[in-house]
N, C-alpha and C positions, 0 to 999 in steps of 0.2 A: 692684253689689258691696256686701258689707255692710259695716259701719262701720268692721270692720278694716280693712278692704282686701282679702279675701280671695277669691277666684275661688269660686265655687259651681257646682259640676261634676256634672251626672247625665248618667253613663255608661248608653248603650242599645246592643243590639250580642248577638245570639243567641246568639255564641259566646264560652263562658265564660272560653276562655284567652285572647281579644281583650280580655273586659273587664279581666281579672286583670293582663296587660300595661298596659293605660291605666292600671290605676289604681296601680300600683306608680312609673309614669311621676309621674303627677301627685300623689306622695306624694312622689316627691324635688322638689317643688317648693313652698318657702311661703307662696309666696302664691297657690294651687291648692288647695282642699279636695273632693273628691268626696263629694258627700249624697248618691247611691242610687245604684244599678246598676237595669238593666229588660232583658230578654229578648227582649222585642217590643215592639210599639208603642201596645198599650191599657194595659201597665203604665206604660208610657213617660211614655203621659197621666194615668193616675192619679199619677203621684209626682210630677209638675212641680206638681200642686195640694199634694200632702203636703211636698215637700222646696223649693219656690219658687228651683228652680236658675238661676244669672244667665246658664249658658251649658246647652246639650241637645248631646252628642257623638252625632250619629244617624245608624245603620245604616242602609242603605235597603232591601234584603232581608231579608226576618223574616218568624217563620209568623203568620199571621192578619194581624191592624192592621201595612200595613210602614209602612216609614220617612217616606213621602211625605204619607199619608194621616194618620200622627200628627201629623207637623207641621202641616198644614193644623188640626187639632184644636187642636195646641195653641198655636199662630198666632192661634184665633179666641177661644181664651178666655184668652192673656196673654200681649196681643201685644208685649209688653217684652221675652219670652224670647228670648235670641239662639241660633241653632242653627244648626248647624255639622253637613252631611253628610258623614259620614267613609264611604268604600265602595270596593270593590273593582273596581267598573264605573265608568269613567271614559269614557264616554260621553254623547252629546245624552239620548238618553230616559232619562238617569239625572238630567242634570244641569239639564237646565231646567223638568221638574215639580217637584223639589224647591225649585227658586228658586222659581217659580210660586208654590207653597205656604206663603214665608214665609222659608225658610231665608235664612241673612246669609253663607255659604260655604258652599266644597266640595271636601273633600280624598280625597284617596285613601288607602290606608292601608298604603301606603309611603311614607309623608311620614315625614321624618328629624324624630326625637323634639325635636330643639329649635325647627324650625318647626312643628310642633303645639302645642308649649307655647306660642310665638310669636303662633299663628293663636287659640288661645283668649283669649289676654290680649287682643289685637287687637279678636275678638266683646263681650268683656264692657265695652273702651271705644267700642262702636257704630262700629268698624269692618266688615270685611269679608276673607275671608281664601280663595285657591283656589288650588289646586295648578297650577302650567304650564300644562300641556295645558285645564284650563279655562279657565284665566284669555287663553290665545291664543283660542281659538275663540271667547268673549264678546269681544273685539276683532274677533275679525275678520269676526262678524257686524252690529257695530256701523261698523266699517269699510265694512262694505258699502254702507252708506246714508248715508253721509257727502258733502259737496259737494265739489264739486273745487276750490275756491277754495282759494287759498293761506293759511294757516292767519298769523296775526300771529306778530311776533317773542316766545321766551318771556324774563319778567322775571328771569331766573335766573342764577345765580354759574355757574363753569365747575363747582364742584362740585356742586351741584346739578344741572347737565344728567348729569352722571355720573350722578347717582342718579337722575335720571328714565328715565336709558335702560337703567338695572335694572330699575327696576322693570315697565317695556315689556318685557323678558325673563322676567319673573315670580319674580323672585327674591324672598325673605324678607328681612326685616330684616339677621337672625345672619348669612345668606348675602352680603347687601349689604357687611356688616362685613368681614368675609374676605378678597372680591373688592378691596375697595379701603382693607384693612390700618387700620379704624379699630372707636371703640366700636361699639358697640351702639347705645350712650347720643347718640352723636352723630347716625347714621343717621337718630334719630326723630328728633332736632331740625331732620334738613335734611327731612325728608320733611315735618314738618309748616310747615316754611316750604315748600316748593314747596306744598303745599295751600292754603296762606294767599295766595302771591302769584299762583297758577294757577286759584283757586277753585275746584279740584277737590275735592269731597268724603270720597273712599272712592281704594282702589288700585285699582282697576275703571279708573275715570275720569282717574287718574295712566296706565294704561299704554293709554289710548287717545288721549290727548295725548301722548305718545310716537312712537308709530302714525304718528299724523297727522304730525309734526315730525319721522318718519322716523330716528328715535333707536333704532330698533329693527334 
């Protein structure tokens, strides 16, 4: 992020009233600035050099350079950028090339406008951000290979097992808040204490320690 604080947003996305909607979205928000828009995926690449955005919002259907192939592009020339598949196909051959390739999420695009603003802030502090339906089948392929040993006890508050077993549901932060009537502001603070005392990294690996601990 730059020195303010500010999100640095280039919207990619072929359809102009998709991008008009994001970016009306991330204009009611202050600490969100959109640097360019891109139609496809070779402008995509060109303006991540011109506009040095902190997060790429990317379509993965596009005519010519799609989505998958830009990000691999733009993965190998700055790999600091975080990107974030937003797409309509919510399936395996959408979802694990574009991981493949670099991407740090992947949402669909009927994600409720405050867990995308949620999922960007999330990429630009090097986290990681996926809608449900990805976020279970990355479990439950990692499930799959997992040992059947009894998993240790976890070091956690009773609130905290609450929000671990959100987050094994795939829920967002805002969403987490709702479901059990508190901040925002508080939700991060227990989730990055379960990261601290879990040594889980990313929400990936919060909702596959879930899994495992059967919180799901």
């Amino acid at each position: 992020m730059g020195g303010d604080g500010v999100i640095r947003v280039l919207l990619v996305d072929d359809q102009h009233l998709v991008r008009m909607g994001l970016r009306m979205l991330f204009d009611s928000a202050p600490d969100i600035e959109v640097v360019g828009e891109a139609a496809n995926g070779a402008d995509a690449v060109r303006l991540v050099d011109d506009a040095v955005p902190d997060v790429v919002l990317m379509d993965l259907r596009m005519p010519g350079l799609d989505g998958v192939a830009a990000t691999r592009r733009i993965m190998s020339a700055r790999p600091s950028t975080r990107i974030l598949a937003l797409t309509t196909f919510d399936d395996d051959d959408h979802l694990y090339p574009v991981l493949s390739a670099g991407a740090c999420g992947f949402l669909v695009k009927d994600t409720a406008p405050a867990d995308l603003l949620d999922a960007v802030r999330r990429a630009a502090e090097g986290d990681r951000a996926f809608s449900p339906n990805a976020l279970a089948r990355l479990v439950d392929q990692a499930m799959a290979n997992r040992t059947t040993a009894a998993p240790p006890p976890l070091p956690l508050t009773r609130r905290e097992h609450e929000i671990l077993a959100l987050i094994g549901e795939g829920l967002s932060n805002p969403e987490i808040a709702v479901r059990l009537n508190v901040g925002v502001t508080t939700v991060k603070t227990h989730v990055s204490s379960v990261m601290i005392k879990t040594g889980c990294p990313n929400r990936i690996r919060l909702a596959i320690l879930a899994s495992q601990h059967n919180l799901t």
